[in-house]
C-alpha positions as CSV (number, residue, x, y, z in Angstrom):
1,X,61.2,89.7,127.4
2,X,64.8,89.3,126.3
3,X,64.6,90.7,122.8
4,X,68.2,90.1,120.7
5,X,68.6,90.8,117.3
6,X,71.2,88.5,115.5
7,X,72.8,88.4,112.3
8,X,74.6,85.5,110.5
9,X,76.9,86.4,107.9
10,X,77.0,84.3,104.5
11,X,80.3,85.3,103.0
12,X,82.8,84.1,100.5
13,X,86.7,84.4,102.2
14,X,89.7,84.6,99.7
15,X,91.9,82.0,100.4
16,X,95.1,83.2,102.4
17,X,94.3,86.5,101.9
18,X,93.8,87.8,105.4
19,X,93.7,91.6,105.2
20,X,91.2,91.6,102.5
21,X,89.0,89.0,104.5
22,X,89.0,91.5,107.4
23,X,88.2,94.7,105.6
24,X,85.5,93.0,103.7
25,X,84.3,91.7,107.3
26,X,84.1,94.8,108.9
27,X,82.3,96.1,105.6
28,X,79.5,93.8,106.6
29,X,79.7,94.9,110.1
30,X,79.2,98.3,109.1
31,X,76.7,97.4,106.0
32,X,74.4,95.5,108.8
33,X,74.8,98.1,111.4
34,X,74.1,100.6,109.6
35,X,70.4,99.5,108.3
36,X,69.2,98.4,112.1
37,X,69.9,97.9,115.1
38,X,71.4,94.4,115.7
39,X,73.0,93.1,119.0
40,X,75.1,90.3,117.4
41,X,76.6,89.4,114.8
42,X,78.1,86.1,113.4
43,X,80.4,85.0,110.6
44,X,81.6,81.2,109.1
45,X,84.3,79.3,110.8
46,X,87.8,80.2,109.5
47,X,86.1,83.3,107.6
48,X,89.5,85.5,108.1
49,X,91.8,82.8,106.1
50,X,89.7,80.6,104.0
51,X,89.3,76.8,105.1
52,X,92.2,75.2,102.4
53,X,95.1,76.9,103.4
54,X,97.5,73.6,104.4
55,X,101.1,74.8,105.5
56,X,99.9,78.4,105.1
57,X,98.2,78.1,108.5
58,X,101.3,78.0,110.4
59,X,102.2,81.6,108.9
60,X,98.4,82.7,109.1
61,X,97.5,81.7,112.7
62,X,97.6,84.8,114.9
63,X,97.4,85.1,118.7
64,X,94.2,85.8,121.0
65,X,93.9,88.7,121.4
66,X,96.4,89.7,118.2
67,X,96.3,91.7,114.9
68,X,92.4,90.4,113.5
69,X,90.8,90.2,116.4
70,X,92.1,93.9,116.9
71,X,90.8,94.9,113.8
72,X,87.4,93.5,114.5
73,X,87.2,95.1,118.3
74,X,87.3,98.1,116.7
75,X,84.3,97.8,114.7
76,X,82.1,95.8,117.4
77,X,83.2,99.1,119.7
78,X,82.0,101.3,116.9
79,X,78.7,100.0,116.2
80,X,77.8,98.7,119.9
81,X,77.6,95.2,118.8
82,X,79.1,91.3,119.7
83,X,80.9,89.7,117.0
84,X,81.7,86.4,116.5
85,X,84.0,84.9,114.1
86,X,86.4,81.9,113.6
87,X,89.9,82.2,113.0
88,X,93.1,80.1,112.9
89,X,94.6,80.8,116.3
90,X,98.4,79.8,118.0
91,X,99.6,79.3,121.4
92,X,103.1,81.0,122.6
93,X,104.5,77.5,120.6
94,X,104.3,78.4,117.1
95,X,103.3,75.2,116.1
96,X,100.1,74.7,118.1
97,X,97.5,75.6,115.6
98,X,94.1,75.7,116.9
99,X,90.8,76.2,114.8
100,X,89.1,78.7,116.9
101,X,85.9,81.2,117.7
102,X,86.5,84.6,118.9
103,X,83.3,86.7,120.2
104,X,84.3,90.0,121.3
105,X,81.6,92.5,122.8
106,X,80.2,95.5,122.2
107,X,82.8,97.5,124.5
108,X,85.5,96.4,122.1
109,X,86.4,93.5,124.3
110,X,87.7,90.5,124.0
111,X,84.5,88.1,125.3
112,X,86.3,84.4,125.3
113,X,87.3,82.1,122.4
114,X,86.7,78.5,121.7
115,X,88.8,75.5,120.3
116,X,87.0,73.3,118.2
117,X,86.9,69.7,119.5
118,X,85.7,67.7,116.6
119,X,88.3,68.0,113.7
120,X,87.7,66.5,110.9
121,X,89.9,65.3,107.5
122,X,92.9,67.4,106.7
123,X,92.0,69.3,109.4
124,X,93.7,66.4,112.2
125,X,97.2,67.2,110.5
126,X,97.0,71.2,111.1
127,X,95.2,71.8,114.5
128,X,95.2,70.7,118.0
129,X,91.6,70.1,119.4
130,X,89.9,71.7,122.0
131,X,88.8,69.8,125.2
132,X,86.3,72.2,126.6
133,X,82.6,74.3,125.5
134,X,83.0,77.5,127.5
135,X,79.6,79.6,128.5
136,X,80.3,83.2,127.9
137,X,77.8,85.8,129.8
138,X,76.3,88.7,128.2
139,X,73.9,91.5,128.7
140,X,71.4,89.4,127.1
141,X,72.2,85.6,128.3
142,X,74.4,83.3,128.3
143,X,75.8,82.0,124.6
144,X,78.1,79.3,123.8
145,X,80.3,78.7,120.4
146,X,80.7,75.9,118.3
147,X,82.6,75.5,114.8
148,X,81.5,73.0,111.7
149,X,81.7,69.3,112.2
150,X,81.0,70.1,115.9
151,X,77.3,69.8,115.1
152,X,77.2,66.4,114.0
153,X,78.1,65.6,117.7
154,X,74.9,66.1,120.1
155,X,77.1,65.7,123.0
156,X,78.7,69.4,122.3
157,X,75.5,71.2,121.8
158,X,73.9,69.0,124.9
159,X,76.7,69.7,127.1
160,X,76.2,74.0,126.1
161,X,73.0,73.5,127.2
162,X,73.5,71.9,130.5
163,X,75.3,74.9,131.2
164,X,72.8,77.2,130.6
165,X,73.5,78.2,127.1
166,X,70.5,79.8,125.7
167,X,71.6,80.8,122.5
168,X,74.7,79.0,120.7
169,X,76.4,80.6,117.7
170,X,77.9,78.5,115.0
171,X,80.5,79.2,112.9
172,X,81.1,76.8,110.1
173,X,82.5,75.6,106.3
174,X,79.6,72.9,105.3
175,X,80.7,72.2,102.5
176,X,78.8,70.5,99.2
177,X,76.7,67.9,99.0
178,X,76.2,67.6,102.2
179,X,73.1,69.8,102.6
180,X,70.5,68.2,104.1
181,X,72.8,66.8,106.8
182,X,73.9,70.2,107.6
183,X,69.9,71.8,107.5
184,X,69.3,68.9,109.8
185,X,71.8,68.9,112.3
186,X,71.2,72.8,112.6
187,X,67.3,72.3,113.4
188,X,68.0,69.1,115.7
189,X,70.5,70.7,118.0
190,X,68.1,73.8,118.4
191,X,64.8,71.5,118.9
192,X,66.4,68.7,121.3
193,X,68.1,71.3,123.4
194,X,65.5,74.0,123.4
195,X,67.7,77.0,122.3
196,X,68.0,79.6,119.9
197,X,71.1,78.8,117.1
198,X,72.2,80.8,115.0
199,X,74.7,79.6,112.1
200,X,76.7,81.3,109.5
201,X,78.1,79.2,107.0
202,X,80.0,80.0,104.1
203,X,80.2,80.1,100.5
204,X,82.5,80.0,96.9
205,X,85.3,77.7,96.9
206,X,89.1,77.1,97.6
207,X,90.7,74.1,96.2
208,X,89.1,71.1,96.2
209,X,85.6,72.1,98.4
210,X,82.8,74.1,97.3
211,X,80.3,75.3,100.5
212,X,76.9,75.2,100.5
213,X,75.8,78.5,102.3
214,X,72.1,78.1,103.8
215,X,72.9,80.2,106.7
216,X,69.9,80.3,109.4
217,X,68.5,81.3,112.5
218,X,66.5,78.3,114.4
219,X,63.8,78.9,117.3
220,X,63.8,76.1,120.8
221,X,61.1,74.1,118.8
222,X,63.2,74.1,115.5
223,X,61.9,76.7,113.4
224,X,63.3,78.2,110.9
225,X,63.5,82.5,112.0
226,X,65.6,83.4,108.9
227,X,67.5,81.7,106.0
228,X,69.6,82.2,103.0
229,X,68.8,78.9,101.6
230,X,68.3,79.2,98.0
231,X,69.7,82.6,97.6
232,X,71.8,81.7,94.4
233,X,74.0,84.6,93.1
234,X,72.9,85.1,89.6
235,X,76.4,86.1,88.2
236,X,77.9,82.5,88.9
237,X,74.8,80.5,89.8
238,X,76.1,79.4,93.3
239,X,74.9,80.2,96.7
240,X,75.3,83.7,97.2
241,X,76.9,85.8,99.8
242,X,74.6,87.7,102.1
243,X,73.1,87.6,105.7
244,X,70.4,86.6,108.0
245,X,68.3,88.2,110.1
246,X,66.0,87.5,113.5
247,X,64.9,89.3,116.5
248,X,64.3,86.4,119.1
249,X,63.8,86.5,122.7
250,X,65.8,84.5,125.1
251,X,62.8,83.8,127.3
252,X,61.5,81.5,124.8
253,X,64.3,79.0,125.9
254,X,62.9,79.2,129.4
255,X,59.2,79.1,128.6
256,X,60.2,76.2,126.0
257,X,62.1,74.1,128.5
258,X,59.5,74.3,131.1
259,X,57.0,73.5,129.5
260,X,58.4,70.5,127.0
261,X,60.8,69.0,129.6
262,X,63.4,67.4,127.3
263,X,66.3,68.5,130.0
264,X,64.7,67.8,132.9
265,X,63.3,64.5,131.8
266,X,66.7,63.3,131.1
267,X,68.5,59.8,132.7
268,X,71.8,60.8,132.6
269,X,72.3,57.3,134.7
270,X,71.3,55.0,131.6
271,X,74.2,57.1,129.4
272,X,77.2,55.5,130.7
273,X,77.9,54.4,126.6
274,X,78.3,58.1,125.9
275,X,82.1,58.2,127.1
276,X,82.9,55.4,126.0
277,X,85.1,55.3,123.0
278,X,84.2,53.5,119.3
C-alpha cells in the first residue's frame, strides 16, 4: 500500500491583493495541518493574484523560485507537507508572463513548476503557453500538474499518464455555468487514464466571472473520494470556501490499469489525427 492523504483547497483570492492571498494560504496550510496528518495539499490556479487582473499581471508575476513561493516553502517545511499552487510566473524578460503551477515539497523545496498549455480568452493576450507536462517524483509516486482549461484536452492528462503519472493535481478557475462540464471532465480524465486527481477550484468573483467551486478528489474508476459540491456559504448564498479531503493509495492505479487495460489496449498507430491541427 501507498497510502497519501490529499487536500484540495476551495478558496476565494482577492483580486491583486497578493500578500493577503498568501497569508490567508498558509492559514489553510496550517488550519489543515493542524487537524490531521495530510501529505499534500492543493490550491486553485492563480490562487495568489486572483484570475482578472489584466495589466496588473505584468507587476504581479514573480519569479520561480521568488518572494510567494518563499513564503509558501516555509510552511510546507513546517508542517512536513507538498504544496501545490498556481501562480502568475516571469522569465528573466519581464514581459513573458506564464500562468503557472508550483509544487514544493515537504523539505521546503522547490519540486518543479508547470506552464499551462491550453490558454483560453483573455488569457492568449497576458501569458505565453507552456509546451511541455513534466512528471515530478515523490516519496509517494510520481504526480503531474495541470491548470483549468487544460482538462478539456484529453491529450494533456493522457500524455501524464503515459509517463507514469499516478496521481495529477489540478489547479483551476471553472468558472459559472459551466458546471457540469467541469464535474465531467474531472471524473473522465481520472476514469480513462486510471489515476487518482485531485482538483481545487475556486470560488467568489472578480470582475466579470463568478467560479463555481465543486472541488473533488476522483478514484482510477471515477469515483467521487470527496467533494465540496453544494457546500453554499450561507452568508452570501454562493459556493463556499472550504476543503476536501481523501486518503487514497497509489497502488490502486496499478491494480486498476492491470486489470482494466485502457493503456495497454491502446493503438497509438490509428491516432495520427491527434497532431494534426483544426
Amino acid at each position: 500500500m501507498r497510502e497519501v492523504t490529499v487536500a484540495a483547497v476551495q478558496m476565494r483570492p482577492v483580486l491583486n491583493e497578493m500578500e493577503e492571498n498568501l497569508v490567508r494560504m498558509a492559514d489553510y496550510i496550517a488550519k489543515i495541518c493542524g487537524s490531521q496528518k495530510v501529505d499534500i495539499i492543493v490550491f486553485p490556479e492563480l490562487i495568489t493574484t486572483g484570475y482578472e487582473c489584466g495589466v496588473r499581471f505584468t507587476d504581479l508575476a514573480q519569479r520561480i523560485p521568488g518572494a510567494s513561493v518563499n513564503v509558501l516553502a516555509q510552511r510546507a517545511a513546517e508542517f512536513g507537507v507538498y504544496v501545490a499552487f498556481g501562480m502568475p510566473a516571469k522569465e528573466k524578460v519581464e514581459s513573458i508572463l506564464f500562468n503557472s503551477a508550483v509544487l514544493i515539497g515537504p523539505d521546503g523545496e522547490l519540486v518543479g513548476d508547470y506552464r499551462k498549455v491550453h490558454l483560453k480568452g483573455e488569457e492568449r493576450m497576458t501569458f505565453r503557453a507552456g509546451f511541455r507536462y513534466p512528471i515530478f517524483e515523490t516519496k509517494f509516486g510520481n504526480i503531474g500538474l495541470l491548470l483549468g482549461y487544460d482538462l478539456a484536452f484529453p491529450e494533456a492528462a493522457r500524455t501524464l499518464a503515459l509517463d507514469g503519472a499516478e496521481l495529477i493535481l489540478v489547479c483551476a478557475n471553472w468558472e459559472k455555468p459551466r458546471n457540469e462540464e467541469w464535474r465531467t471532465y474531472v471524473m473522465a480524465r481520472a476514469f480513462e487514464n486510471s489515476c487518482f486527481i485531485a482538483a481545487a477550484n475556486r470560488v467568489g468573483e472578480d470582475v466579470t466571472y463568478s467560479f463555481i467551486g465543486d472541488s473533488m478528489i476522483v478514484g482510477p474508476r471515477g469515483q467521487t473520494l470527496a467533494s465540496l459540491a453544494g457546500e453554499i456559504d450561507p452568508k452570501t448564498n454562493e459556493p463556499a470556501e472550504g476543503y476536501a479531503l481523501a486518503r487514497i493509495d497509489l497502488y490502486d492505479v496499478r491494480r486498476n490499469r492491470e486489470e482494466f487495460q485502457t493503456l495497454q489496449n491502446r493503438e497509438p498507430d490509428t491516432y495520427k489525427a491527434l497532431v494534426r491541427k483544426y
